[in-house]
C-alpha positions in Angstrom: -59.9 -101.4 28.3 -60.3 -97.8 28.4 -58.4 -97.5 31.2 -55.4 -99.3 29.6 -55.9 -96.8 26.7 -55.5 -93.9 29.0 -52.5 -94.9 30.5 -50.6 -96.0 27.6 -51.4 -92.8 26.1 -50.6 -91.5 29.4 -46.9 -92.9 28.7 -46.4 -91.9 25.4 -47.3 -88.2 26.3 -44.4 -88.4 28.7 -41.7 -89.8 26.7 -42.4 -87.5 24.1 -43.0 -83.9 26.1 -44.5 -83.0 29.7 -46.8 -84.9 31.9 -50.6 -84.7 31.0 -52.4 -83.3 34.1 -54.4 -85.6 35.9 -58.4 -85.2 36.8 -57.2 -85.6 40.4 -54.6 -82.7 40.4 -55.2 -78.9 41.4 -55.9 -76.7 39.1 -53.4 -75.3 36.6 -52.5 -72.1 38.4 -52.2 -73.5 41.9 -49.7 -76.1 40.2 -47.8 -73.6 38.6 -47.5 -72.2 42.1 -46.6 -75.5 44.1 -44.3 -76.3 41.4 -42.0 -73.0 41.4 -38.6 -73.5 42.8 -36.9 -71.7 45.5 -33.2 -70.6 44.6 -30.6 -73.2 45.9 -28.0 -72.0 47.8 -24.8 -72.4 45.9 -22.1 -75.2 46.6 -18.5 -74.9 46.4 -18.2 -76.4 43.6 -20.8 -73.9 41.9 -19.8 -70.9 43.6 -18.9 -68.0 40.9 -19.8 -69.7 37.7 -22.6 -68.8 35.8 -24.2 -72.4 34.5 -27.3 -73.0 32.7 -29.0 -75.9 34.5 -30.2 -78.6 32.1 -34.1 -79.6 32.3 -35.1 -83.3 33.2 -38.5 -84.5 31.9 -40.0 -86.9 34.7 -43.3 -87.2 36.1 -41.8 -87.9 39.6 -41.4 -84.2 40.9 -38.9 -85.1 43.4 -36.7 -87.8 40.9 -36.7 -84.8 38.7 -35.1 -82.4 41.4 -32.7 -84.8 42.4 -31.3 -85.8 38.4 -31.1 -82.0 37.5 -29.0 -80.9 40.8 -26.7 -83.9 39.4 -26.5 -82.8 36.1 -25.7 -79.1 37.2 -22.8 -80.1 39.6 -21.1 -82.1 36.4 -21.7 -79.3 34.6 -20.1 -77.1 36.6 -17.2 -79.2 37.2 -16.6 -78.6 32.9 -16.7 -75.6 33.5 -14.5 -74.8 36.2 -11.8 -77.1 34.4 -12.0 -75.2 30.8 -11.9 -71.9 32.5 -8.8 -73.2 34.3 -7.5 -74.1 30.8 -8.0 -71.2 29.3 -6.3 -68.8 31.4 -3.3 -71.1 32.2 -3.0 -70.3 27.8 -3.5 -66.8 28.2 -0.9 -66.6 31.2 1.4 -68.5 28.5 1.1 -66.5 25.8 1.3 -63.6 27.5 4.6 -64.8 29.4 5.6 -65.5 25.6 4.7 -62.1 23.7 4.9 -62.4 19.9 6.0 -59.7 18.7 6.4 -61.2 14.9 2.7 -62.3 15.0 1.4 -58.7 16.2 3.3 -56.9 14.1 2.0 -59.2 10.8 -1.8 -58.1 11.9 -0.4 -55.0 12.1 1.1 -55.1 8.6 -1.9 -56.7 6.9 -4.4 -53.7 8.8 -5.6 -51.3 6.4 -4.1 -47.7 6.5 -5.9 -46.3 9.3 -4.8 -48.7 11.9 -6.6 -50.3 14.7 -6.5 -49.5 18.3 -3.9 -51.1 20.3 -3.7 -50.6 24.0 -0.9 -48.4 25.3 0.4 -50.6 27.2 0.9 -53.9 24.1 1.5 -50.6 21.7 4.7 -49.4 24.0 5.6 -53.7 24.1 5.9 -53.5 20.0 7.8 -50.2 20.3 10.4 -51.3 22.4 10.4 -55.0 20.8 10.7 -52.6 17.0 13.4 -50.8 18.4 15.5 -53.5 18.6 16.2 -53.4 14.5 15.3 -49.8 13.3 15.7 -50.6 9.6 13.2 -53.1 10.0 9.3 -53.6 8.7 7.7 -53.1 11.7 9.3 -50.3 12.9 8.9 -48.3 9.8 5.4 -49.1 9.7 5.0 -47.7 13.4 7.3 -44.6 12.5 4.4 -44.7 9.7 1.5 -44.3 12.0 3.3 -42.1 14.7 4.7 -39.7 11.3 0.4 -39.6 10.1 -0.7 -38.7 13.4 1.6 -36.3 14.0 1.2 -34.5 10.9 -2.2 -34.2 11.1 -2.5 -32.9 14.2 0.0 -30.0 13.3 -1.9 -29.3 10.5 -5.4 -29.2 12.6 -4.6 -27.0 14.8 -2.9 -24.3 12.8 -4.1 -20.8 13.2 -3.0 -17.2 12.2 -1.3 -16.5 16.3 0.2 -19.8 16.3 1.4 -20.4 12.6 5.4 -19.1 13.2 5.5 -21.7 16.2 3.8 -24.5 14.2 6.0 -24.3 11.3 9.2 -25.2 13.5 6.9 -28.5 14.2 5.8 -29.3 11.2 9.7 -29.3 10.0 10.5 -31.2 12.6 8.9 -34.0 11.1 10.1 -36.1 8.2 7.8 -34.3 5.2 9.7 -35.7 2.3 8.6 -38.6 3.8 5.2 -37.7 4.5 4.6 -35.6 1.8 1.8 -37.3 0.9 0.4 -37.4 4.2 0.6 -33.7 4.4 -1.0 -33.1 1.4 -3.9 -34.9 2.1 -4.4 -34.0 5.8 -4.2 -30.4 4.5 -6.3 -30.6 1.8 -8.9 -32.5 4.4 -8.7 -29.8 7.0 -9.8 -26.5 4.0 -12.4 -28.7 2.7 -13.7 -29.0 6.0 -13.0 -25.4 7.3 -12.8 -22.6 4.4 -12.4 -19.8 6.5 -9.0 -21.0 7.4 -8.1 -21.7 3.8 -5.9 -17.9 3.7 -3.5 -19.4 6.6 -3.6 -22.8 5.3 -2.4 -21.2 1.9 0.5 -19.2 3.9 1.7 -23.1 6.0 2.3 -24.5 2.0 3.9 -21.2 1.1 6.5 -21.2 3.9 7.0 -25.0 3.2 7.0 -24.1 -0.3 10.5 -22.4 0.1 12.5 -24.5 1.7 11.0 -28.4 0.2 9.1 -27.4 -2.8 8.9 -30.8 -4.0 5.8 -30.3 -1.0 4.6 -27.7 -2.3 4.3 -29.0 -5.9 2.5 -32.6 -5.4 0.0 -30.5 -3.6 -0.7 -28.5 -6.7 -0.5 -31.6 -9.1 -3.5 -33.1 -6.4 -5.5 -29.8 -6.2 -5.6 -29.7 -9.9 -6.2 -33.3 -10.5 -8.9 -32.8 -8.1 -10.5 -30.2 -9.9 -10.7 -31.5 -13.5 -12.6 -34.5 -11.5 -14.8 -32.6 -9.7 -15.4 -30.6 -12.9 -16.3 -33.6 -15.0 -18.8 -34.6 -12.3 -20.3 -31.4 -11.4 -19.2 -31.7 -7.7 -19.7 -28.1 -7.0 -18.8 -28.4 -3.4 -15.4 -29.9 -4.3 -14.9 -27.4 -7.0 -15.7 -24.2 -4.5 -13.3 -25.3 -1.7 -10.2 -26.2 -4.3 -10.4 -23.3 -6.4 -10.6 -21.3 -3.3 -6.9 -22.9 -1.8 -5.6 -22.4 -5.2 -6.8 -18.5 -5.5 -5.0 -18.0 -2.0 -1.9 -20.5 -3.5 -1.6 -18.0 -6.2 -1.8 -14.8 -4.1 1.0 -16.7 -2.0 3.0 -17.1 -5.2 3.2 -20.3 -4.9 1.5 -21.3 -8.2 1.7 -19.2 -11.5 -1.4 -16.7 -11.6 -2.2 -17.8 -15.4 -3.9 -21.5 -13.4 -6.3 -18.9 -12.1 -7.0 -17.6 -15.5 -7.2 -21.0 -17.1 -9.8 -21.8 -14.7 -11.8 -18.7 -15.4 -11.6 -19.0 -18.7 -13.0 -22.8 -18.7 -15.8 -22.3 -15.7 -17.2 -19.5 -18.3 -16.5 -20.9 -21.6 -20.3 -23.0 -21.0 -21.9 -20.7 -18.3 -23.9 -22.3 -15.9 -25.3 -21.5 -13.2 -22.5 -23.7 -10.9 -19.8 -22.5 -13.0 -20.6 -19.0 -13.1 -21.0 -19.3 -8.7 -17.3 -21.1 -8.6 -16.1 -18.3 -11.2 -17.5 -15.3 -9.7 -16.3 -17.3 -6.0 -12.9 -17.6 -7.6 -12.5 -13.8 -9.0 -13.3 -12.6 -5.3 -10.5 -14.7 -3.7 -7.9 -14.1 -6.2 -9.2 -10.7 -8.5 -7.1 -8.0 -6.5 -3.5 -10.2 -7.5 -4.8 -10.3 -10.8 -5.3 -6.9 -11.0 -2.1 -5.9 -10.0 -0.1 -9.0 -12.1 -2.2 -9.2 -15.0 -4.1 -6.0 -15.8 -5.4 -6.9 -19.2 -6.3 -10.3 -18.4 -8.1 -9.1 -15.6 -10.1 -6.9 -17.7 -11.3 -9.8 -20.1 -12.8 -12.3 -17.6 -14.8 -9.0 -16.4 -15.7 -8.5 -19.9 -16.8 -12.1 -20.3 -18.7 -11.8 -16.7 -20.4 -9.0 -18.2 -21.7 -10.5 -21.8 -22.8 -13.7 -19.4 -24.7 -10.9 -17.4 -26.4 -9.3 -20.8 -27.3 -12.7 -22.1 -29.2 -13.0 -19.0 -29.7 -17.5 -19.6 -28.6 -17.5 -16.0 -30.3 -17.6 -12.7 -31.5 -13.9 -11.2 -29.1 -15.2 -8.2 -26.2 -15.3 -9.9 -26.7 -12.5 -11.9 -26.6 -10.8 -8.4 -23.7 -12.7 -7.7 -22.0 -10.8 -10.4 -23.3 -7.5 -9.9 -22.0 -7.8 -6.1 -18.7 -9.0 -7.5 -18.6 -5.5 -10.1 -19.0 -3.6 -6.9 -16.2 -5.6 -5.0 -13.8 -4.6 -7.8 -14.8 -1.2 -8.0 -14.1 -0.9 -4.0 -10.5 -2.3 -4.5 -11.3 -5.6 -2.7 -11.4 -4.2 0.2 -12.6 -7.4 2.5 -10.3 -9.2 0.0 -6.7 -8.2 0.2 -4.1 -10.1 -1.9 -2.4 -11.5 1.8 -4.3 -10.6 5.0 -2.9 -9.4 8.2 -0.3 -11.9 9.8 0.1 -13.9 6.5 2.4 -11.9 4.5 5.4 -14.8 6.2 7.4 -15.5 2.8 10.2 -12.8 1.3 9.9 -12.2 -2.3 13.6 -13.1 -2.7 12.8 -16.7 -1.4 9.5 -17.8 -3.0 9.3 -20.3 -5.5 6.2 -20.1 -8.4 5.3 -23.3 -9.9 4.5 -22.9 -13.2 1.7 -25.8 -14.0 -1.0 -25.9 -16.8 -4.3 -27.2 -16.2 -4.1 -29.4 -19.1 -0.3 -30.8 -18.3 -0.3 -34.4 -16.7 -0.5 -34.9 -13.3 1.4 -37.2 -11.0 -0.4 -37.1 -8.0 1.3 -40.1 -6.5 -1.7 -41.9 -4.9 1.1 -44.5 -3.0 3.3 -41.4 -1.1 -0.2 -42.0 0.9 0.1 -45.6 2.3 3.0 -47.5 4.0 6.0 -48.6 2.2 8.6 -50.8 3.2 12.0 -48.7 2.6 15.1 -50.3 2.4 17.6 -47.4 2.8 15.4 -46.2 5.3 17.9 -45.0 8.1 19.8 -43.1 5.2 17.0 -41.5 4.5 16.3 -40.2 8.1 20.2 -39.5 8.4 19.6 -36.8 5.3 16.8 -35.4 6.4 18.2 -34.6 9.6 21.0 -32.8 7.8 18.1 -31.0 5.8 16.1 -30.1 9.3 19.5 -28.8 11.2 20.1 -26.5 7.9 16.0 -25.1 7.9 15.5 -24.8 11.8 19.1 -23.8 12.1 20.4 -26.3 14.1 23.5 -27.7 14.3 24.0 -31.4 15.6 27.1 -32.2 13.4 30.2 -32.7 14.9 29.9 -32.7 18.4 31.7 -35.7 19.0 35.2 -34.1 18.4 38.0 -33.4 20.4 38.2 -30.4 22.9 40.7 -28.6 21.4 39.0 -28.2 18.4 36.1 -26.9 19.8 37.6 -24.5 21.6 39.0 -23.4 18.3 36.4 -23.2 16.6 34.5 -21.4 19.5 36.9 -18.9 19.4 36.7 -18.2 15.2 33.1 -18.1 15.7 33.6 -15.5 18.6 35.4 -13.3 16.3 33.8 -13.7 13.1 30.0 -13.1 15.0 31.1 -9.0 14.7 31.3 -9.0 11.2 28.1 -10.9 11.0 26.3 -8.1 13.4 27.9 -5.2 10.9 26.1 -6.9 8.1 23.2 -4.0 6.6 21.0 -5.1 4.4 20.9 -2.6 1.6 18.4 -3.8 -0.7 15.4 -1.8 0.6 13.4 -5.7 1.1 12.7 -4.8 4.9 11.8 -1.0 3.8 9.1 -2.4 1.3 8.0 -4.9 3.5 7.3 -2.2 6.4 5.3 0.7 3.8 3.3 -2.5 3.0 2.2 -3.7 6.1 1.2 0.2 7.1 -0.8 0.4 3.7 -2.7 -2.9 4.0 -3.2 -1.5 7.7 -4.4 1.9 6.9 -6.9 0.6 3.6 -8.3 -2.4 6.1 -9.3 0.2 8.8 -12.8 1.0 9.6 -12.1 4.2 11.2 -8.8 6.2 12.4 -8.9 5.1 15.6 -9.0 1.1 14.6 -5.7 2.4 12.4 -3.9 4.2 14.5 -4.5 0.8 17.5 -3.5 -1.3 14.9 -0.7 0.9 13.2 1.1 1.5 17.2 1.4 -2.4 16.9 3.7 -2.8 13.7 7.0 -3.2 14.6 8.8 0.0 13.6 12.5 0.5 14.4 14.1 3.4 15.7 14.4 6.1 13.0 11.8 4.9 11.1 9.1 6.7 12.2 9.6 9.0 9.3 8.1 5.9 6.7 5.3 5.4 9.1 4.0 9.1 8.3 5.4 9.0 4.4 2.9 6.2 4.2 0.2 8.0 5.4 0.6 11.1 3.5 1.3 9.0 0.3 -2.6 7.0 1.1 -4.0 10.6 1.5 -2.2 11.5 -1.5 -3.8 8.9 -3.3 -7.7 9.3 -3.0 -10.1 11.2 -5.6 -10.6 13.9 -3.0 -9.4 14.2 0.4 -10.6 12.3 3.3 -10.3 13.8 7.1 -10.1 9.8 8.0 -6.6 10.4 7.2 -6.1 13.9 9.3 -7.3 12.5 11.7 -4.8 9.7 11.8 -2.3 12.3 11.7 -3.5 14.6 14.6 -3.9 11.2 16.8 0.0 10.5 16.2 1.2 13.6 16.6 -0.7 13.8 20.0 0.6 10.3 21.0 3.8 11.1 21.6 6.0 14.0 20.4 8.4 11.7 18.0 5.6 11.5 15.4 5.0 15.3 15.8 8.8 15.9 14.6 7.9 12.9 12.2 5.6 14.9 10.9 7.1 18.6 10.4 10.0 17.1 9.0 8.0 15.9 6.2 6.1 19.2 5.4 9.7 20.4 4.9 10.0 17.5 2.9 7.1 17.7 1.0 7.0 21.4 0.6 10.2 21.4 -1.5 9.4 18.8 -3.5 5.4 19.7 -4.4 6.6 20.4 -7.7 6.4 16.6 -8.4 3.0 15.7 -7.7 -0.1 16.5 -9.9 -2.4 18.8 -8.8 -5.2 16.1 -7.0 -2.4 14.5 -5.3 -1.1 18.6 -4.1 -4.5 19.3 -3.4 -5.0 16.3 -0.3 -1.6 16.5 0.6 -2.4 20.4 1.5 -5.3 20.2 3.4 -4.1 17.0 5.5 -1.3 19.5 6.6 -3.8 22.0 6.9 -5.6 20.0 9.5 -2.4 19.3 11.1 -1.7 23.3 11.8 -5.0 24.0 12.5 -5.7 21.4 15.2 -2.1 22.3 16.6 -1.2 18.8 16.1 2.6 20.3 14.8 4.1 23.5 15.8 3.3 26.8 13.6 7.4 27.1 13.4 7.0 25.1 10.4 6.2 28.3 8.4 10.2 28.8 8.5 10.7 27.3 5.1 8.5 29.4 3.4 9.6 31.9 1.7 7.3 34.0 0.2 8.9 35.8 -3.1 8.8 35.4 -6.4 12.6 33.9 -6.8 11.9 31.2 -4.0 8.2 30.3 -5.0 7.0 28.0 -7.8 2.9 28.1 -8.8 2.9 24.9 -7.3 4.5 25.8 -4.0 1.8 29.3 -4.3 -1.1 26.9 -4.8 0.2 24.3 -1.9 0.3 27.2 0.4 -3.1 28.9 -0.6 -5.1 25.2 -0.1 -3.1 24.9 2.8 -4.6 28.2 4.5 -8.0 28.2 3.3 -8.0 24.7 5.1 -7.1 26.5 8.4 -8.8 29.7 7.8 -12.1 27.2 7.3 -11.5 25.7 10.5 -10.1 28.6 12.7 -12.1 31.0 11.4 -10.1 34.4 9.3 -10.2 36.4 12.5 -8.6 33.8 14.5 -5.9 33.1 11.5 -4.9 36.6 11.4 -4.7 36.7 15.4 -2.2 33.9 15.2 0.1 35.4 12.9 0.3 37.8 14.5 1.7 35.9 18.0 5.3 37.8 18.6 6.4 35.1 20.2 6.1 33.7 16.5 7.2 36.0 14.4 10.5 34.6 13.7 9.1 32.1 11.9 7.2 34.2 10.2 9.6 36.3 8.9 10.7 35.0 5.3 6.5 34.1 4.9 5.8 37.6 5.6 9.0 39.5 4.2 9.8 43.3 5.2 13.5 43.1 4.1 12.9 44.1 0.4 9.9 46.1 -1.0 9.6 44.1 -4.2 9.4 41.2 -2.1 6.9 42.6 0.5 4.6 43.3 -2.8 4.5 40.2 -4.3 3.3 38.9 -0.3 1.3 41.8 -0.2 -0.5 40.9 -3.5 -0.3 37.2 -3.4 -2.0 36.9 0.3 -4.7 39.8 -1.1 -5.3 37.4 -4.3 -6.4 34.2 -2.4 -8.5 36.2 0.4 -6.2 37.0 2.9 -5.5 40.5 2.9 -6.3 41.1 6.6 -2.7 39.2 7.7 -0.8 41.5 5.1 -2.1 44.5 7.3 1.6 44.6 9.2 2.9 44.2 5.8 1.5 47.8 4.2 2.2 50.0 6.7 5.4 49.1 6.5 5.7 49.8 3.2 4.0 53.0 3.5 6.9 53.3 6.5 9.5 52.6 4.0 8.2 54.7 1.0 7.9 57.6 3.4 11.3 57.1 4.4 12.7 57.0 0.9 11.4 60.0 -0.4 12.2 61.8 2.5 15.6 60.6 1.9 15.8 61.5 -1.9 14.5 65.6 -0.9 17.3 65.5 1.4 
C-alpha cells in the first residue's frame, strides 16, 4: 500500500510540475550536470532565425529531447513563413509610396516636426512639387522657411552681419515674421552679449519691412509686462536689454525706455531697482543726448531710492557704479558700438508704442497655416526681394530688340547717375562720427591711431580726420597729450596728414576768435606739441603777423600758450636758437617784423611781456640801427 501511495503521488507530481527525484538517482549536482545539453547544430530549416525552443515536461529524458526538437522545427517553419509575409508587404508598400498618407502624419505632427530620412524627405519633396499651391508643400516650405531662418539668425555676428542680411532677405520674412521674431528673441535670451548686433539685424530689417520690426516690439513688450507681473527677473533683464539697444537703434521711441524706468522704480525693489539700473547703463548715453531733462529725473529718483537706503547694500552699489558710469560719459557704453552704426538717419523708421497700448503679438504667425493665395503671395515678395537686394528678374523674357534698347538707354543714362553728388553732408556726419566714437573708445593713441588708419577715408578728406581730432582736444576740461600724441603719430605716418595738419593751424589760427578761452587754451598746446616735436614744419609761422592791426587778444593769447608749450619742451635756449635758423627766416619775417618801427615795438614788447625777450634780441638792435639812422638823417 505504501508503495502504491508513492507512485500515484509520484504521477501527480509529474502532471502538475517536474519529476520528483528518485532515492536511486545521483545526487542533485551531478544530475544537473548529466542533464545539460550540448548546442545542436542548426538545420536548414533553422538556420538564421532566432527561435525560442518550447519546454516539454516528461520523465523520459530522451522522449523529452525528441518532442522539443519537433516542436522547435514547427516553430521555426512559422517563423520563416511570417517573416516571408512581412517583407513581401513592406516590398509592396514601398513599390507603392503614399505620399497622401505621409504627408497627413506630417500635417497632424506638432510644430517642430519629426525626423524624416533624407532619402523619404527628398520622395515627399519631389511628390509636393508636383502641385505647389498645395497643403503639403506649403507645410514643407514651412519647415524648410523655420530652419532656415533660424540658422541665419544663429549665426549672426558683427564681421558677418552685412553678408547675413542679403540672406535673411532672401527669405520670405512677411511670411515668417513670426518665425523670426521668435528665433531672435530665443537666440539674446540665450546670448546677451550679442544683444548690440542682434539690435542692429531688426534695425536694418526695420527699414525696409517694418511691419518686422514692429510685431517684434508688440512681443518684447508683451513679454515684459508678463514677466513683470511674475517677477521673472531673468526674462525682465534680457528684454529690457534688446529694447535699450532697439531704442539706441531708433527703432522704438526712447519714451518705452522711460516708461519702463519710471514703473521698475515707482515700488523699488531690490529686482526692480537691478533691471532699472541694468536698463539706464544700456540705454542712459541716448537718453542723455534725446532727452536731457528726463534723463536727469530717473537719476534723481535713483538717488532718493539710494537715500532711503530700504534696499539691499548690493544694489545700492549697483547705483553708485551706475553714477560713476554717467559721470565718465558711458564710456564702455556707447549709444551704437563699432561696426553697428548700419542704418542712415534718413531711412530709419521709430515706432512709437506705449507700454500700456494693446498688444497684438499674433501667437498664430508662429505655426503652419494653410494659404490659399499662396503662390501670389511668393510672386509679391519676390517683386519686394528684387527691389531690397536690387535685383532685377522682371522682364527677361522679351524680345531682343528691346533689350538691346534698353541696354543701350541704360548705357547712356549710367553717366548721369555717376555725376550724382550727394550734397546733404549725411556721409560727412557719418565719417566725424565714426572718428569720434573711435578716438573716445581708445585706450591709448596708439590703439586710435591703428584703429583710426582703418576708417575708410576718401581722397581729400583727410582734412575732417584732423578737424575731428583737434575738435575732441578742444573739448576736454584741460588738455590731454593722449591727443598730441595722436597728432605727432599721423603726421609722422605719412606726409599727407602733416599738410593735413598745417593747413588747419592756418585754419584755426584765423578763426581762434570763435572759441572760448578752455577750448583756445588745448587747441594751443596740441599745436604746440606738434611744432615742438617737429611733427609739421616751422614754415607755419608765415601767417602770423605780429602787429597790433593784424592781431586780436585772442590770436596774442593763442600764440603765447602756443610757445610756452614749446619753450617747456625745447627748452628757451633751444627756442631762441631755432628762430634764429636763416634758412628760416622767411617765415619769420611778418612774426618778427623790421619793416616798420611801431610794428617792431609792439613785437618787441609783446614777446618781452610773456617771457620771451631773448628771441626779440635781433629785433632791438635793429631798432637801435634804425633810430641811429634817423637822427643821423634829420642833422643832415
Amino acid at each position: 500500500m505504501p508503495c502504491c501511495h508513492h507512485d500515484a503521488d509520484c504521477a501527480t507530481r509529474i502532471c502538475r510540475s517536474t519529476p520528483s527525484p528518485s532515492r536511486d538517482e545521483p545526487p542533485m549536482s551531478r544530475r544537473r550536470r548529466s542533464r545539460s545539453r550540448s548546442p545542436r547544430p542548426s538545420s536548414p530549416q533553422t538556420r538564421g532565425v532566432h527561435i525560442d525552443v518550447p519546454r516539454v515536461m516528461d520523465s523520459d529524458p530522451v522522449r523529452r529531447r525528441e518532442r522539443e526538437r519537433a516542436l522547435a522545427i514547427q516553430q521555426a517553419e512559422r517563423e520563416l513563413q511570417t517573416g516571408n509575409g512581412k517583407e513581401m508587404q513592406v516590398a509592396k508598400r514601398d513599390d507603392g509610396f503614399d505620399a497622401q498618407a505621409e504627408f497627413q502624419k506630417l500635417l497632424a505632427s506638432r510644430s517642430g516636426g519629426v525626423y524624416m530620412p533624407p532619402a523619404r524627405l527628398r520622395a515627399l519633396q519631389a511628390a509636393a512639387a508636383q502641385d505647389k499651391s498645395s497643403a503639403e508643400y506649403q507645410r514643407l516650405s514651412w519647415d524648410a522657411l523655420r530652419k532656415s531662418i533660424t540658422g541665419i539668425v544663429n549665426r549672426v555676428n558683427v564681421a558677418n552681419i552685412k553678408n547675413v542680411v542679403p540672406e535673411l532677405f532672401a527669405e520670405n520674412l512677411i511670411r515668417g515674421r513670426g518665425l523670426f521674431c521668435r528665433s531672435i528673441m530665443k537666440a539674446q535670451a540665450a546670448s546677451l552679449p550679442f544683444t548690440p548686433v542682434f539690435a542692429a539685424l531688426v534695425a536694418i530689417i526695420n527699414t525696409k519691412l517694418p511691419q518686422v520690426g514692429e510685431l517684434l516690439i508688440y512681443r518684447l513688450l508683451s513679454q515684459f509686462r508678463r514677466a513683470f507681473k511674475r517677477n521673472d527677473k531673468a526674462i525682465c533683464l534680457s528684454t529690457t536689454m534688446f529694447l535699450a539697444h532697439l531704442v539706441n537703434q531708433q527703432v522704438v521711441h526712447d519714451f518705452i525706455a522711460l516708461q519702463m524706468l519710471y514703473l521698475l522704480l515707482e515700488r523699488p525693489t531690490d529686482d526692480s531697482v537691478e533691471i532699472a539700473v541694468g536698463l539706464m547703463r544700456e540705454v542712459g548715453a541716448f537718453l542723455a543726448d534725446a532727452a536731457p531733462r528726463a534723463n536727469n529725473s530717473v537719476f534723481e529718483r535713483f538717488r532718493a531710492v539710494l537715500h532711503e537706503g530700504k534696499i539691499d547694500k548690493r544694489v545700492q552699489y549697483m547705483i553708485e557704479v551706475l553714477f560713476q558710469v554717467r559721470k565718465d560719459k558711458y564710456k564702455d557704453n556707447p549709444i551704437l558700438a563699432e561696426g553697428l552704426d548700419l542704418v542712415e538717419e534718413s531711412e530709419q523708421i521709430t515706432h512709437e508704442i506705449m507700454l500700456d497700448d494693446d498688444l497684438p503679438i499674433q501667437e498664430g504667425l508662429n505655426v503652419f497655416k494653410f494659404d490659399p493665395n499662396y503662390l501670389e503671395n511668393e510672386e509679391k515678395y519676390k517683386e519686394i526681394k528684387a527691389e531690397i537686394l536690387g535685383e532685377d528678374d522682371s522682364e527677361e523674357e522679351g524680345d531682343s530688340d528691346e533689350d538691346e534698347d534698353e541696354d543701350e538707354e541704360a548705357e547712356e543714362a549710367v553717366p548721369d547717375k555717376e555725376g550724382i553728388e550727394d550734397r546733404t553732408g549725411t556721409n560727412l556726419v557719418n565719417l566725424r562720427r565714426v572718428i569720434y566714437l573711435t578716438i573716445m573708445n581708445a585706450l591709448s593713441y596708439e590703439e586710435a591711431v591703428h584703429k583710426l588708419m582703418k576708417v575708410n577715408i576718401e581722397e581729400g578728406q583727410e582734412i575732417e580726420l584732423c578737424n575731428m581730432i583737434i575738435e575732441c582736444c578742444s573739448q576736454e576740461r584741460s588738455y590731454s597729450s593722449f591727443y598730441g600724441l595722436i597728432g605727432e603719430r599721423f603726421c609722422k605716418i605719412n606726409r599727407v596728414w602733416c599738410e593735413s595738419f598745417e593747413l588747419a593751424f592756418q585754419t584755426y589760427y584765423e578763426t581762434i576768435h570763435r572759441y572760448e578761452t578752455n577750448r583756445l587754451r588745448n587747441i594751443a598746446r596740441f599745436f604746440g606739441h606738434l611744432l615742438a616735436t617737429d611733427a609739421i614744419s616751422w614754415a607755419v609761422f608765415s601767417v602770423v603777423k605780429m602787429n597790433e592791426d593784424d592781431t586780436t587778444s585772442s590770436s596774442r593769447i593763442f600764440i603765447k600758450i602756443l610757445l610756452q608749450e614749446m619753450s617747456e619742451a625745447l627748452g628757451l635756449k633751444k627756442l631762441a636758437e631755432r628762430f634764429d635758423d636763416v634758412t628760416m627766416q622767411q617765415f619769420f619775417q611778418a612774426m618778427f617784423p623790421v619793416d616798420n618801427p611801431k610794428n617792431t615795438r609792439f613785437s618787441i614788447n609783446y614777446f618781452t611781456s610773456i617771457g620771451l625777450g631773448i628771441v626779440t634780441e635781433k629785433m632791438r638792435e635793429h631798432l637801435k640801427v634804425r633810430l641811429s639812422v634817423d637822427v643821423a638823417w634829420n642833422l643832415y
